[in-house]
N, C-alpha and C positions, 0 to 999 in steps of 0.2 A: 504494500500500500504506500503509496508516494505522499509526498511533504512539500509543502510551497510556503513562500514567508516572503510577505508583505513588507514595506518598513514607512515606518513615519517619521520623521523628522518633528521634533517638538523642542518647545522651548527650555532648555538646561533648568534645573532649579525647581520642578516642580512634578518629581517622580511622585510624591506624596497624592498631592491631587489627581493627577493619572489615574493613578490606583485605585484611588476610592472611586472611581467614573467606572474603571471597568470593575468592582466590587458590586457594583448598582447595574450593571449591564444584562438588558431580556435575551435570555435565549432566543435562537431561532426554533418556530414554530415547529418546524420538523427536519432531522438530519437527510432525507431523502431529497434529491436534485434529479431536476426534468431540466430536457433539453428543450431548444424553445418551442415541439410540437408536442408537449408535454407526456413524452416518452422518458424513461428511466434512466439518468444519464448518470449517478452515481450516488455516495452518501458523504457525509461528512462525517469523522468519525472520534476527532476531537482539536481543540485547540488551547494554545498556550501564548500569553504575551509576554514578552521582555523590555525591560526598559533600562537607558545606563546613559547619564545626562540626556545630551541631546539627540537620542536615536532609541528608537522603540520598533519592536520586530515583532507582528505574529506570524505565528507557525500553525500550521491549517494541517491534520491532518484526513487525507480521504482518499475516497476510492470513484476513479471514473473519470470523467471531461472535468478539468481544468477549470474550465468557462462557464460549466455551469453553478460554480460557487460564486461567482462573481454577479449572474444572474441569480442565483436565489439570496445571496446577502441585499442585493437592490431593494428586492419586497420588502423583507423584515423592519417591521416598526423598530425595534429595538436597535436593529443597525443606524437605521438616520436619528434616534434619541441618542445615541453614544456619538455619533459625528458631532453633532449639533451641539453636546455638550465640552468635546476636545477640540473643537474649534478654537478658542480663545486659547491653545498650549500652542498650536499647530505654527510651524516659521510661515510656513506657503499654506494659504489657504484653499483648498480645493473643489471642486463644484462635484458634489456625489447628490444632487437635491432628483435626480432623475433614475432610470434605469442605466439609459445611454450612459451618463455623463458618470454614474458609480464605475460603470463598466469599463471605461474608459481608462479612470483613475486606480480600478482593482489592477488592471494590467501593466501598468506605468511603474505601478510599487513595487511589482512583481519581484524578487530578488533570482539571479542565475542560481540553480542550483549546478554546484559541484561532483557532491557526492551524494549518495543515500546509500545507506546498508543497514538490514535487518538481522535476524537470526535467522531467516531463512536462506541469506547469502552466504552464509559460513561454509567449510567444505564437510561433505558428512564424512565418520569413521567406518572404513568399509569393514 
């Protein structure tokens, strides 16, 4: 199951309030992702954020289309309540107020992944 990690850029100095924003933050409705003819495009299967001054990174992890995390974080009431309230940390501020325009900026944050290895890549004992 693959790993993808977003990052935001935030203002130094105010790890604390971050915190308490994603303390208070709504889950999404369902971990299940449709693609956009609302066929089964994958699940979400958990996530984690980091913060360290001025750089904060979450980690998504899931299974399936990419794209369609990006299109289901769009809907989610609780995703544009947790924007809306990291706005005022945020250095650049960014337009997520739409489907498109989340979509957009999900993709942009996107970080390269390098590496990824589980327990399933180890080599087995024959």
């Amino acid at each position: 199951m693959p790993y993808a990690a977003i990052t935001y850029e935030v203002k130094p100095g105010h790890e604390d309030e971050i915190a308490e924003i994603f303390a208070g933050f709504q889950r999404v409705d369902t971990p299940d992702l449709r693609d956009e003819s609302g066929e089964h495009a994958g699940r979400l299967v958990g996530t984690a954020v980091f913060i360290k001054g001025g750089f904060m990174v979450r980690v998504i992890h899931y299974e399936g289309d990419f794209a369609a995390i990006g299109r289901h974080m769009a809907t989610q009431r609780g995703v544009h309540e947790l924007e809306a309230k990291l706005a005022p940390y945020l250095v650049r501020q960014r337009d997520t107020s739409n489907p498109e325009a989340f979509g957009k900026y999900f993709r942009a944050a996107g970080m390269r992944c390098i590496s990824q290895l589980s327990a399933d890549d180890l080599p087995t004992k024959g």
